[in-house]
TORTORDO-613942 format. One record per residue: residue in three letters; x, z, y of N, C-alpha, C in turn. Coordinates in steps of 0.05 Angstrom, whole numbers. Layout:
N
   gugu      n.X      n.Z      n.Y     ca.X     ca.Z     ca.Y      c.X      c.Z      c.Y
    ALA        X        Z        Y        X        Z        Y        X        Z        Y
...
***
This chain:
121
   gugu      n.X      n.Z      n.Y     ca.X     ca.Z     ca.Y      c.X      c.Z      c.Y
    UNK      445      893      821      419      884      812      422      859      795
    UNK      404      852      770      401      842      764      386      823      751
    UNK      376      795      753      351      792      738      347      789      713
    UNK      320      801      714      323      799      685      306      774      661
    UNK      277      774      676      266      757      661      247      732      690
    UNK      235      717      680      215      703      689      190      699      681
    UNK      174      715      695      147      718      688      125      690      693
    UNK      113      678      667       86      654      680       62      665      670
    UNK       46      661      687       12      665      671        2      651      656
    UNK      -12      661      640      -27      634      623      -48      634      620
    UNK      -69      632      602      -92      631      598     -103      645      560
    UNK      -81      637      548      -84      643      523      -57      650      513
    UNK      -50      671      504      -20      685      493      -18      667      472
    UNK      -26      671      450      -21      659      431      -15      632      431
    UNK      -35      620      445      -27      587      444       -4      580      465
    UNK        3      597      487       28      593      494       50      602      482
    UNK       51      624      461       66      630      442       72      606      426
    UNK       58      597      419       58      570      399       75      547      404
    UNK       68      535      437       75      517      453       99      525      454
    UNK      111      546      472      138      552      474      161      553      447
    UNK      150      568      425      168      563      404      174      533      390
    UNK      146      517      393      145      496      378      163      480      385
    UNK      153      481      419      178      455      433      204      470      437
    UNK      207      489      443      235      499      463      252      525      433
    UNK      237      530      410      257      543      397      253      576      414
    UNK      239      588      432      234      610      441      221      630      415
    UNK      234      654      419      222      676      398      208      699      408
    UNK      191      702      398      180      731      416      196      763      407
    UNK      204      774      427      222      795      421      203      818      424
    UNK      185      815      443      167      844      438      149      831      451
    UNK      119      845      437       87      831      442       69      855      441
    UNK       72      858      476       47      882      474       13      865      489
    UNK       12      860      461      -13      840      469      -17      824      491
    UNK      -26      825      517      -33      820      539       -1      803      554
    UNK       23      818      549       51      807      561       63      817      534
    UNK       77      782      536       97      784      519      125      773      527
    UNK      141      782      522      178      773      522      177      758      500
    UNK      198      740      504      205      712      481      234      713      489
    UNK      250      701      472      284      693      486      281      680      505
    UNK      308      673      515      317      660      542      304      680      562
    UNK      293      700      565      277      708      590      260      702      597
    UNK      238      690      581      208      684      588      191      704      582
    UNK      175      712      605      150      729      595      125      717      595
    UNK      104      714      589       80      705      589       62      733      596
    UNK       41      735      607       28      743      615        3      739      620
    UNK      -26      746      618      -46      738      607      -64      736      648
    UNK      -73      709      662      -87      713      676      -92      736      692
    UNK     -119      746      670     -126      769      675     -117      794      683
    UNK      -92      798      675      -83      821      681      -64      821      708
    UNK      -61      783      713      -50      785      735      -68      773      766
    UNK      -85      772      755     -101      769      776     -115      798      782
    UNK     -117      821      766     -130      849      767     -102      854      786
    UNK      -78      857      782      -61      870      800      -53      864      833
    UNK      -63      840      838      -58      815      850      -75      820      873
    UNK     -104      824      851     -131      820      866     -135      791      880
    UNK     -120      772      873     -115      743      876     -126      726      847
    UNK     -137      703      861     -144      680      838     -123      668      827
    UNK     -108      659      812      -83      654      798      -99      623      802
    UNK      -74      607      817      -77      572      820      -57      566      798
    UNK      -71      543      792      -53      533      766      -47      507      776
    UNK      -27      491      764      -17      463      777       -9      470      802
    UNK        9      487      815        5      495      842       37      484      849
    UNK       52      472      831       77      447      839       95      471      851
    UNK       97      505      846      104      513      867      137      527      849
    UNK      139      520      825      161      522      816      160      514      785
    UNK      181      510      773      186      505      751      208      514      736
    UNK      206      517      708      220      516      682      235      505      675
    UNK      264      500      673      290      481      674      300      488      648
    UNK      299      462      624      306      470      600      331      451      595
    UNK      352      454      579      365      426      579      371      419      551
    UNK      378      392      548      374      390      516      397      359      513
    UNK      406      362      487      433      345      484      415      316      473
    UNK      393      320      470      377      287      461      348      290      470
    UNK      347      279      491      335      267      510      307      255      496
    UNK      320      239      484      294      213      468      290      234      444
    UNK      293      244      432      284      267      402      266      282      417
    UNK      273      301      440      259      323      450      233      298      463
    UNK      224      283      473      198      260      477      194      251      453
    UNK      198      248      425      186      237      405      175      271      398
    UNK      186      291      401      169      317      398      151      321      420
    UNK      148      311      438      128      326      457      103      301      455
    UNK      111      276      440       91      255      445       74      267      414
    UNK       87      284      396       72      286      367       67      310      367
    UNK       65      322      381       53      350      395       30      351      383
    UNK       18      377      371       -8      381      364      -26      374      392
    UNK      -16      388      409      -35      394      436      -26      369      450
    UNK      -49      355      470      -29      336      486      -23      358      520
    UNK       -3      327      512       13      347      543       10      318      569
    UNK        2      339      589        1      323      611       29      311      621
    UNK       39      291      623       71      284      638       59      277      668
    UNK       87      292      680       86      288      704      106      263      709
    UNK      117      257      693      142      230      686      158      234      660
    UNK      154      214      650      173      210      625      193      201      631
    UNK      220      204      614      250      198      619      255      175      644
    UNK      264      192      651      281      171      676      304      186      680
    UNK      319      165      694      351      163      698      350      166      727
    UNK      370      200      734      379      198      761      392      183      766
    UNK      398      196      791      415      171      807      444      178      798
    UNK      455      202      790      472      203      770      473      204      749
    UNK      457      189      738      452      178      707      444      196      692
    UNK      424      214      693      427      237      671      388      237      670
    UNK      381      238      646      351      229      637      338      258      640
    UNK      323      248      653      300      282      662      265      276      650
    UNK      257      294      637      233      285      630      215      318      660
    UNK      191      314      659      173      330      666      140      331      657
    UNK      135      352      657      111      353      643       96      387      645
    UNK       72      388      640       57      408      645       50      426      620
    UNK       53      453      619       54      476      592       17      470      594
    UNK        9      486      579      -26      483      577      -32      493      595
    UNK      -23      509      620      -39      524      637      -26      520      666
    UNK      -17      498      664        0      484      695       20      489      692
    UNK       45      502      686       72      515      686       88      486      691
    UNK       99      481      711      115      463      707      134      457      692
    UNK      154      434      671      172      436      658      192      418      670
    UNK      209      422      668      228      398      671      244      403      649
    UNK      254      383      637      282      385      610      301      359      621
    UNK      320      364      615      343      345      636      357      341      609
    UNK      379      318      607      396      313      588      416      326      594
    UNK      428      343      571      457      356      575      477      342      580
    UNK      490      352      606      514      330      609      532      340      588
    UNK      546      335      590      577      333      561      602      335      581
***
């Protein structure tokens, strides 16, 4: 077995289409309206259609997992998320673990947690 992708809900395809390519460089590989695949193994998926299969209210901000991106400049990827068309909620801006390595966190438009960590070398 193998996995294949990671599915989040959103609220609006398109504008999470937008969000994801703008900041993270994601492409959409196939878009059947409602769910779409992007690289890295992200799917997006529209609420609605996952709350109809669910028969569940979809909680957003629900802290109950996140998105792990990593990136070789730390301070570039925060001068792009601070000049962001859209603002973005931070859950913490750059800080230094306790083994020195700078982690930002922050919220996609529809709760998705992010974290982006500095590439170690």
């Amino acid at each position: 077995m193998k996995l294949k992708n990671v599915l989040i809900v959103v609220s609006n395809i398109e504008k999470s289409k937008k969000f994801y390519h703008d900041l993270f460089g994601l492409e959409v590989i196939l878009d059947n309206v409602s769910n779409v695949v992007m690289t890295e193994g992200l799917v997006l998926q529209e609420f609605t259609i996952w709350e109809k299969y669910l028969e569940k209210d979809v909680i957003t901000y629900n802290n109950a997992s996140e998105l792990y991106f990593e990136d070789n400049n730390i301070e570039d990827f925060l001068e792009k998320l601070e000049s962001y068309q859209q603002s973005i909620q931070f859950v913490h801006r750059p800080s230094g673990e306790e083994w020195e390595q700078k982690v930002i966190r922050f919220y996609d438009p529809d709760g998705n947690l992010i974290e982006v960590r500095e590439r170690e070398n």
